[in-house]
N, C-alpha and C positions, 0 to 999 in steps of 0.2 A: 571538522574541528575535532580535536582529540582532545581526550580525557581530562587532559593538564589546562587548555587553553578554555575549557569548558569553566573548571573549578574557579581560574582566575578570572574570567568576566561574572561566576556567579559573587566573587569573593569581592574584586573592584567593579560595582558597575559603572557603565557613562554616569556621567552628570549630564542632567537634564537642563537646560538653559530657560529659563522664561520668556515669554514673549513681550513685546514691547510694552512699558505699563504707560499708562495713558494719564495723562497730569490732569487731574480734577479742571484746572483753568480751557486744557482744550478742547473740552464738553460742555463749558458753559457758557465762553462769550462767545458772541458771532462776528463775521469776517468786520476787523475794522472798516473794508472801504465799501461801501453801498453800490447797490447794481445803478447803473444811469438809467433815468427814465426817459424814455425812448415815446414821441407819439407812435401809432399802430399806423397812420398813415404815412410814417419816413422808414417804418419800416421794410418794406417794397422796395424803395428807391435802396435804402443802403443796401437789401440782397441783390440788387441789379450792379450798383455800383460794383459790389465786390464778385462777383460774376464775372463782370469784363473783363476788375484785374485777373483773375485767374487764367480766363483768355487769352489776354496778352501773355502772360508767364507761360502758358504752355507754347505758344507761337513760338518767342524766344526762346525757349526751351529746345524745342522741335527743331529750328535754325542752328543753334550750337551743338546739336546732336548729330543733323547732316554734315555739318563742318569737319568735326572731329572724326566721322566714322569715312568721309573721304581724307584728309589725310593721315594715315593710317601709313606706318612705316612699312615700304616692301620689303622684311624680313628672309 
């Protein structure tokens, strides 16, 4: 940086931008919608349920992936 472009960033510096300000109301209410209350005993069943789908979706997944990676354009 040479002497002249020195002067002018001492002479204009950046402006400094502030960070996002935070509205007093986002600090004080809490989320409008409530957590669902869930028994401790569905909860098992629903991580099992949602297990399988994941299962499933990788299966198909895995299917669509053989599909596609056979046919494959001979370039």
């Amino acid at each position: 940086m040479s002497d002249e472009e020195k002067k002018r960033a001492d002479t204009f510096p950046s402006p400094i931008l502030p960070g996002r300000l935070e509205r007093p109301e986002e600090r004080r209410w809490p989320s409008p919608v409530p957590l669902p209350a869930v028994p401790s005993e569905d909860v098992g069943r629903l991580l099992n349920q949602i297990l399988k789908r994941l299962d499933a979706i990788e299966q198909r997944l895995d299917r669509i992936e053989k599909l596609l990676t056979g046919k494959q354009p001979a370039s």
